[in-house]
N, C-alpha and C positions, 0 to 999 in steps of 0.2 A: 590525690596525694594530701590535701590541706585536709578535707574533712575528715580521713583516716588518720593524719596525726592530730588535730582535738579531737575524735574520738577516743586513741588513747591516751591524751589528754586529762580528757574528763575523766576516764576509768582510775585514773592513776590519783587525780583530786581529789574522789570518791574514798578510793580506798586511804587517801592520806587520814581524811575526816575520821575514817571506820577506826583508824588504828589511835586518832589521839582521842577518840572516844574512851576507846577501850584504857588506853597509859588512863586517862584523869581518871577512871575507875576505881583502878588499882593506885594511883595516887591518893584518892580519897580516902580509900581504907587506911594508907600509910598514914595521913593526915590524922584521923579518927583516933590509930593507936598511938601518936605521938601525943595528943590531943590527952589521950586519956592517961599516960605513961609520965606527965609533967615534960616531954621532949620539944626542945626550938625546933620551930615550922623550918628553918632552912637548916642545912648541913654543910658549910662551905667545904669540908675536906671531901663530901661525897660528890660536890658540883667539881671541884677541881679532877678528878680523878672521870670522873662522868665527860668532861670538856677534854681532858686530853686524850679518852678512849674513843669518841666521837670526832676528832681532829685527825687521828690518826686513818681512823675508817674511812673518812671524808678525802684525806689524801691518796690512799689506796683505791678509791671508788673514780676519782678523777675531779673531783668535787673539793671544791675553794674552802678549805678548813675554815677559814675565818664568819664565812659564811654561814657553817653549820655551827658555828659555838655563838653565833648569834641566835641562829634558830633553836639554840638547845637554850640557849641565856631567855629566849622572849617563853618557853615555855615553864620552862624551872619557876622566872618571875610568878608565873599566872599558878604554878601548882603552890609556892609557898602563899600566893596569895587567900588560895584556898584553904591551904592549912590553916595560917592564920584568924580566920574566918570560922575554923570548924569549931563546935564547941566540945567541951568535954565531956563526956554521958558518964554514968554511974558503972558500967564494966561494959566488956567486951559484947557483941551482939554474937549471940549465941548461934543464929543462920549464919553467919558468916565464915568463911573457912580461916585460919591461923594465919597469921600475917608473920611472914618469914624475917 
C-alpha cells in the first residue's frame, strides 16, 4: 500500500516538473516579446483575474484556494523575475512561432 502510494507519488511530482517546465517555456517567450514591445514584466490585472480563476478551480477540486494562490503567487514571482531579467533583442526570432 505505501510503496504504491509514493510510487504515485513520484509519477505525479515528475509530471508536476514536466508541466512548469513546459509554462516557463512559454513564459519565456511571453517575457522575450514584452521585453522586446517596451511591456512591464508583471501584469497585476492579468495575476488578479489568473488568482481568482485558479481559487475558484481549487475550490471545486477540493483544494484549499488559499493554498493555490500561493502556489500560483511563488510562481508568477519567479516568471516576472525572469521577465525582468530577459533582455531586449533587436526583433522577433523568426524560429519561433507567434506569441498570442
Amino acid at each position: 500500500m505505501l510503496r504504491e502510494c509514493r510510487a504515485s507519488i513520484d509519477n505525479i511530482d515528475a509530471a508536476l516538473i514536466h508541466l512548469l517546465a513546459e509554462r516557463f517555456k512559454i513564459t519565456k517567450r511571453v517575457g522575450q516579446h514584452k521585453a522586446e514591445a517596451g511591456l512591464a514584466p508583471a501584469d497585476p490585472d492579468r495575476e488578479a483575474v489568473q488568482i481568482a480563476r485558479l481559487r475558484s478551480m481549487a475550490d471545486s477540486a477540493g483544494l484549499d484556494p488559499t493554498f493555490s494562490e500561493k502556489f500560483l503567487r511563488f510562481i508568477v514571482d519567479e516568471v516576472i523575475r525572469h521577465h525582468n531579467a530577459a533582455p531586449a533583442t533587436s526583433g522577433p526570432d523568426p524560429s519561433s512561432p507567434p506569441i498570442d
